[in-house]
N, C-alpha and C positions, 0 to 999 in steps of 0.2 A: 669591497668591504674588508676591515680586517680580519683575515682568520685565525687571528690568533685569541682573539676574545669573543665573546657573545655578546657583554653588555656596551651600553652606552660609552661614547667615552667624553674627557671634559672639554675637549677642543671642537664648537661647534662646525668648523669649515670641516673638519675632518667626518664628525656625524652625516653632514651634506652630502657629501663627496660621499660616502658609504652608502647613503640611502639610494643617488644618482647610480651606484654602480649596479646596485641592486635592479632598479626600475629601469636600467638600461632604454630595453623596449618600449613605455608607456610613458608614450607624449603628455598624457591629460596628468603626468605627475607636474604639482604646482608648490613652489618654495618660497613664503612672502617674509622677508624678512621687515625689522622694526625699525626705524630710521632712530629712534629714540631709547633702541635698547639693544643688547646685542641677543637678540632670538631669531627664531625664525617658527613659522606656522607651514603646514608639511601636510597636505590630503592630496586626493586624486578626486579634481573637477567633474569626474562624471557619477560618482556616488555621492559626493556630496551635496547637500542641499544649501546652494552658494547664494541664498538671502539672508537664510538664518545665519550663515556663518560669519558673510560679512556684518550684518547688525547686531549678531549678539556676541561676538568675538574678536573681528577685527575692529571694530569703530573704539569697543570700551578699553582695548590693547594699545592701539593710538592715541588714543585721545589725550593720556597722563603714564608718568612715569609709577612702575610697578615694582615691588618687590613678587617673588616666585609664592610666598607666603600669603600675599592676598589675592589671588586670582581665586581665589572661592567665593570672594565677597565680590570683586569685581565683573567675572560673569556670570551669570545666574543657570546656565545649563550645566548638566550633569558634567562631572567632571571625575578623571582616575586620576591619583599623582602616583610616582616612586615608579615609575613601570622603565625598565632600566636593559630588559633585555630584547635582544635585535627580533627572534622570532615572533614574539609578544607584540611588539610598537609595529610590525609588519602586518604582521594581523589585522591588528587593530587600521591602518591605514588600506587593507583588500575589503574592511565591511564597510569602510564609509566614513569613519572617523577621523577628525584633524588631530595631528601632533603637534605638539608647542615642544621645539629643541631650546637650550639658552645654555650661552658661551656659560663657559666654568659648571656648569653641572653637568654630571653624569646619570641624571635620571632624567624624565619626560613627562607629560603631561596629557593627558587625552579627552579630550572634546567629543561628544556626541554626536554628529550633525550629518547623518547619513539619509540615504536619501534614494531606499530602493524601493523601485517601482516596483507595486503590485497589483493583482485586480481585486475589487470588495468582495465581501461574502456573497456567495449566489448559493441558489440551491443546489445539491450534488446532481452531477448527470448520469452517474450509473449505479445510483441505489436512492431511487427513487421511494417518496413514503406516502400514504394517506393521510394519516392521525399524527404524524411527528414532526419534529421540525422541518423547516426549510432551509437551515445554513446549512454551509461547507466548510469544508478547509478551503484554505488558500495557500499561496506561494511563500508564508511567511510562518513560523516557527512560534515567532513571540506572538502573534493572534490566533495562532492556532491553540496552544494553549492558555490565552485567553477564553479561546471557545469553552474549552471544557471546564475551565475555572465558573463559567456560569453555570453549567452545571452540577458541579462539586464545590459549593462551598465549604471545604472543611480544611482547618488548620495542618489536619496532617496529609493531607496531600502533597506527597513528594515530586522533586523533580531533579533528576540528577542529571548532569549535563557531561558530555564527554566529548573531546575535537578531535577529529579521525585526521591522523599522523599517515594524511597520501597528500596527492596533488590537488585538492580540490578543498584538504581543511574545514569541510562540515563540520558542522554542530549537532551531534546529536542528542536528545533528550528523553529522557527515561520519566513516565509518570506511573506513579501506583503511590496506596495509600497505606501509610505505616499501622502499622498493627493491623491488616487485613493480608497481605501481600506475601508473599511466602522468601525470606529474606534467604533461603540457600537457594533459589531461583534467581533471586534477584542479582544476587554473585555471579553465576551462572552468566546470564544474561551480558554485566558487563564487563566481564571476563572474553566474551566472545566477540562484543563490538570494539577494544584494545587490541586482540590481538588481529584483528585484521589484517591481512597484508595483499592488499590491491592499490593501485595505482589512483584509481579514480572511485569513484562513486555520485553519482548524480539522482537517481531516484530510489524512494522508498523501495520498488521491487528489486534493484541489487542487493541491497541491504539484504532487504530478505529471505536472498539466496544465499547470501553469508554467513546467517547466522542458524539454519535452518539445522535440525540435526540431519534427515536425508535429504540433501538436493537433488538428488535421480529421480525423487520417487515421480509421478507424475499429481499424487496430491501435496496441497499447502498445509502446509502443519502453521503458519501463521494468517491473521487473516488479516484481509487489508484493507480498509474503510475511507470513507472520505465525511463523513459525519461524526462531528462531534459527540452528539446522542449518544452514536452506538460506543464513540470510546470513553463517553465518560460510563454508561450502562457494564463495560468489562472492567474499570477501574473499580467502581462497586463490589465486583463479584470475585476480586481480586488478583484479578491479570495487570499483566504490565502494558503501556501504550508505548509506542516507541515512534516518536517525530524527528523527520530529517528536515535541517533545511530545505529549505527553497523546491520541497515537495508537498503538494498540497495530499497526501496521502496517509496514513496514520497506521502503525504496525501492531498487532495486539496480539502477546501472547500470555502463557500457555493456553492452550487451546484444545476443544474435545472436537469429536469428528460431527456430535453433533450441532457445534457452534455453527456448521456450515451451510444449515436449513434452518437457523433461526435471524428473523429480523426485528427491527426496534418495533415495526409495527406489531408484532406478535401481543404484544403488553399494552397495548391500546385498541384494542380491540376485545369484542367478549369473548370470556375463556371458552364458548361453544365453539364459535368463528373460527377462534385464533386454534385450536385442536384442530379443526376440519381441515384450515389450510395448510398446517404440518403435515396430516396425514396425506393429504397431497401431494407434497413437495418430498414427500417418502417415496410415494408411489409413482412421481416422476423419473425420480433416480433410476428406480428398477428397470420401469420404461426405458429411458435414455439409454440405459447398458446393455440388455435384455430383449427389447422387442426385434432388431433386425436378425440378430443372432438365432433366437427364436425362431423366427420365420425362415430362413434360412436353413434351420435343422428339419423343419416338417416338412417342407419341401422337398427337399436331397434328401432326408432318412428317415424320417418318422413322419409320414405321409396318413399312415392309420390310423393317428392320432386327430385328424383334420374330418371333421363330420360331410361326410359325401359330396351335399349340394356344395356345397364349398370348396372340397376338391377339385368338384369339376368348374366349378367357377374358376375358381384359379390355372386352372387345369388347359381352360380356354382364352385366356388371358395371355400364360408362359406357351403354348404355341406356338406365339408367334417370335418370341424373342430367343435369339440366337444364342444368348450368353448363360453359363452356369449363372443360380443365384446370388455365388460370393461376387462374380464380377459384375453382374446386375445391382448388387445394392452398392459395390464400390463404387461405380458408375455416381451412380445419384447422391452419395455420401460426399462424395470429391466435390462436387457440381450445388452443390447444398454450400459449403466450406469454403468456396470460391465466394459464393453470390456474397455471403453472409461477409467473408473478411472485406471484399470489397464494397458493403454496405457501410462498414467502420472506418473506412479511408475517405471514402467520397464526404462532400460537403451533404450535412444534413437534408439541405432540400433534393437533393439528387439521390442520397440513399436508400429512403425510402420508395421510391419508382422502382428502385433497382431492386432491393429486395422483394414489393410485393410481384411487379411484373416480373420480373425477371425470372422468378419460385415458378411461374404461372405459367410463362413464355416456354422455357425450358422444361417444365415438367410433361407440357402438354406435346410440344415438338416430339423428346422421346419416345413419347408413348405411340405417337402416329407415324413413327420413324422405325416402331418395331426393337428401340434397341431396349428399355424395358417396359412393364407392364403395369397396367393402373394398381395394382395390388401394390406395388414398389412405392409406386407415389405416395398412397396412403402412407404406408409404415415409415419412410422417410419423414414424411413430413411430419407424423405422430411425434416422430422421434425427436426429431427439431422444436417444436415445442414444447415438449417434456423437460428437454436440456433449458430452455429457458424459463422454467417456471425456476428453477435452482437461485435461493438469493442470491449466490455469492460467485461469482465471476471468476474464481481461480477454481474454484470445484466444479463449477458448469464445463471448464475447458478441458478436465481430467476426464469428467465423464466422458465428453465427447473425447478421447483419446483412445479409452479402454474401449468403448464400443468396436473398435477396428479389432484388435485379437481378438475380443470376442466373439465378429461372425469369422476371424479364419477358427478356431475353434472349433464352432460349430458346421462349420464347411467340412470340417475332418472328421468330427467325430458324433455329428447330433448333439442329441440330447447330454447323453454320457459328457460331451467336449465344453457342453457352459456348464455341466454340473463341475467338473475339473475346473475350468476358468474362474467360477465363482467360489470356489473351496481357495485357490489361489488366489484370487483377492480378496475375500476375508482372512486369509493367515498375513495377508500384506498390510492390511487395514489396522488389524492386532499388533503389528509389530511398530507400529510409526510412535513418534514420541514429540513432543512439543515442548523443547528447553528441556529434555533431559524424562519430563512425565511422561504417563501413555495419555497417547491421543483418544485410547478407549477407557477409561477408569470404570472401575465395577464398584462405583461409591453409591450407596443410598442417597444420597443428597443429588446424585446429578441426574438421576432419573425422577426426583421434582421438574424437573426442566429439560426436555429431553422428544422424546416423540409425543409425546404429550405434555402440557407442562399444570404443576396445581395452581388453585387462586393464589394469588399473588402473597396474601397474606402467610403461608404457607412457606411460599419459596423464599422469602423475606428472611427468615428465619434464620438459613441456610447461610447465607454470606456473611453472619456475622461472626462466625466463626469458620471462617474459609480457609483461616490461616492452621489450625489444628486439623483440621480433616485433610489437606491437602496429605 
C-alpha cells in the first residue's frame, strides 16, 4: 500500500495491488473485475453472503454498461458512495461488505452483503426468570439492540456508536434515553471507551474492566446482563447499556450496590412476594460472608457464646478431627470451589452428577475420614447456597471471595476480628463509585426501590426525573 496517502487513488491496478498488499495473508480475498467496464468488485468469500451478491450485484453489474451515477437505481441493496479512505474501505471489507473500485475514480462504493453467522434468540442461561421474558442476547449488536428497541419504543432513545482503535476494531454502542440520562456521565462514559489503550478486546467482561473506576476491587461497579428486559428496565431508570460486538452480553451503568439483589422478576411479582424475596437475598449476603467466619470465632474464642447442648454436640463432633477450624472449613471451602468450577466446565449432562454427587461423595468421605465434622458440612453447604441465591453472578463470586479473610479474621481474633472485617468492608462498600457516582447514594428516590421496593406506581414517579436528582 501506499504510505504516502490514506485515500483512494485513481489508477485502479494500483487500488489492487494495495488492497493485495494489505490482505497479503487471506486467500478467501476475491477481485472480480468487469469485462465491460474498467472496475473491479473486492469482498472476502467467507463473510460474504455469495448468492445475494452474485444476484443482486454481479449479474445487474454485467448484464449493461453503467455509469458510477446510476448504481443506486441499478441495484437495489443498501449502498455507501464517496468513501475514499483506505482504513474505512478496509473495514468495511473485515465486516463482510463488497467494494466496487473503478479506473479513474478515487472514491468507492460499498455493498452490504455480509453474511455472519449467528445463533437465534434463546432464552438466557444464567439469569434465568419466572414472569419475564425468554429472549437473550445474541452474538450480534444490531439485534441485540433490536431487542431492546421492543422494549423502548421511544424517539429519544439514543445510540451512539464508537470503533475501538486496537486490533480487533469493535463496535461499540452506547444506549440511554435523552432527557432521562445524565449527559456529564454520558461524556464520562465515552471519554473512557476512546481512550482505551489495549491491544484487543473480545468480550463485554474486558470492556468492563476497562472502564470500571476500581478494577482491584473484588466488587462490580457495572453489571452485566444477557436480557434485554433487564437493559431496557435500566435505560428507563436512566443508566447507560453498553453493547459490544459479537458479545452476547450487555454492560449497564451507573449503578447502586443495591442494583445487585434486584431482578426483572422482582416487578412481576406481588409487592408482598417480591419484598419477602429481597429480604432474602439480603439475608443471603450476610450468610454467604458471615456464617463460616462466625462459627469459626465460637469455636476458637467465643465458645460461651454457644448454648451447652450444643457445645457439647459440636464438642463431640471436633474430637475427632485433627485440624484447627480455619483449616477445617478451608478444607471444605477449597473442595466446594473445585466441585462447583468443574460443574461449569463439564458438559451440562455430566455436571450436574458431579455437583450433586460429588457435594455428597466428598462431604460424606471427610467426615468418616475424621478430617472434618458434620457440623462443617452443614455450614458449608449453608453457605453455598446462600451465595447462590445472589441474582447477579459477579457479586455471587465477590461474596464468595470475601468469605476467605473473613474466617482468617476471625481465626485471629473472634468476634472482635469480623466486627474489624466488616467495618472494613463497609468503609470499602462506601467508597466504590460507578462512572464517577457512589455506588451507595443517600438519595430519597433510591430507597423507593432498594431493600424494599414501593408499588410501582410510586417508583414510577421517580425516573422521570432521574436526570435532576442524579
Amino acid at each position: 500500500m501506499d504510505t504516502h496517502t490514506d485515500i483512494l487513488m485513481i489508477s485502479l491496478s494500483k487500488n489492487i495491488s494495495a488492497l493485495y498488499s494489505k490482505f497479503k495473508y487471506t486467500p478467501d480475498l476475491i477481485v472480480r473485475y468487469f469485462q465491460n467496464q474498467s472496475a473491479a468488485l473486492v469482498y472476502l468469500e467467507s463473510l460474504c453472503n455469495v448468492e445475494l451478491l452474485s444476484n443482486q450485484i454481479l449479474k445487474p453489474l454485467i448484464s449493461c454498461q453503467w455509469k458510477i451515477e446510476e448504481i443506486g437505481s441499478i441495484i437495489p441493496l443498501y449502498i455507501r458512495t464517496g468513501v475514499n479512505h483506505w482504513d474505512k474501505i478496509i473495514q468495511a471489507i473485515l465486516q463482510g461488505k463488497s467494494i466496487l473500485l473503478i479506473e479513474g475514480k478515487d472514491t468507492s462504493i460499498i455493498f452490504d452483503v455480509s453474511n455472519t453467522k449467528q445463533r437465534s434468540v434463546e432464552e438466557p442461561s444464567a439469569e434465568k426468570a419466572i414472569k419475564s421474558s425468554h429472549q437473550g442476547f445474541i452474538e450480534s449488536s444490531s439485534d441485540n439492540i433490536a431487542l431492546i428497541r421492543q422494549y423502548i419504543k421511544n424517539e429519544n432513545l439514543c445510540i451512539n456508536e464508537i470503533n475501538l482503535d486496537n486490533s480487533t476494531q469493535n463496535r461499540v454502542s452506547i444506549l440511554y434515553l435523552d432527557g432521562i440520562a445524565n449527559s456529564e456521565v454520558l461524556y464520562q462514559l465515552k471519554n473512557r471507551i476512546q481512550n482505551i489503550q489495549v491491544r484487543d478486546i473480545l468480550n463485554t467482561g474486558e470492556l468492563q474492566e476497562l472502564i470500571e473506576d476500581q478494577a482491584f476491587s473484588p466488587f462490580p461497579q457495572c453489571i452485566l446482563t444477557e436480557r434485554p428486559d433487564t437493559a431496557a428496565h435500566h435505560i428507563l431508570e436512566g443508566r447507560f447499556v453498553i453493547i459490544n460486538e459479537n458479545s452476547s452480553y450487555a454492560l449497564i451503568a451507573p449503578v447502586t450496590f443495591i442494583s445487585f439483589f434486584q431482578h426483572i422478576d422482582d416487578y412481576n411479582l406481588r409487592i408482598i412476594n417480591s419484598n419477602l424475596i429481597r429480604i432474602v437475598r439480603f439475608l443471603a449476603f450476610y450468610i454467604a460472608i458471615l456464617l463460616p467466619a462466625f462459627y469459626i470465632s465460637l469455636v476458637a474464642f467465643n465458645y460461651e457464646l454457644v448454648p451447652i447442648k450444643l457445645l457439647l454436640t459440636i464438642g463431640k463432633y471436633r474430637s475427632e478431627v485433627p485440624f484447627p477450624p480455619l483449616i477445617e472449613a478451608l478444607i471444605m471451602e477449597i473442595a466446594f470451589e473445585l466441585l462447583r468450577e468443574a460443574s461449569i466446565r463439564l458438559p451440562s449432562a455430566v455436571s450436574q452428577t458431579i455437583g450433586i454427587v460429588g457435594a455428597i461423595v466428598i462431604g460424606q468421605a471427610a467426615v468418616q475420614a475424621g478430617i472434618v465434622s458434620n457440623m462443617m458440612i452443614i455450614i458449608v453447604a449453608s453457605t453455598a447456597i446462600a451465595s447462590f441465591i445472589i441474582p447477579n453472578s459477579d457479586m455471587s463470586s465477590a461474596i464468595r471471595l470475601i468469605r476467605f479473610p473473613m474466617m482468617l479474621m476471625a481465626s485471629l481474633l473472634g468476634i472482635v476480628g469480623i466486627v474489624i472485617g466488616m467495618m472494613t468492608l463497609i468503609a470499602h462498600i462506601l467508597s466504590l463509585k460507578s462512572l464517577g457516582l457512589p455506588i451507595t447514594p443517600l438519595q430519597f428516590s433510591q430507597f423507593k426501590d432498594s431493600l424494599l421496593r414501593l408499588p410501582l406506581w410510586k417508583i414510577k414517579k421517580v425516573f422521570k426525573h432521574q436526570k435532576e436528582k442524579q
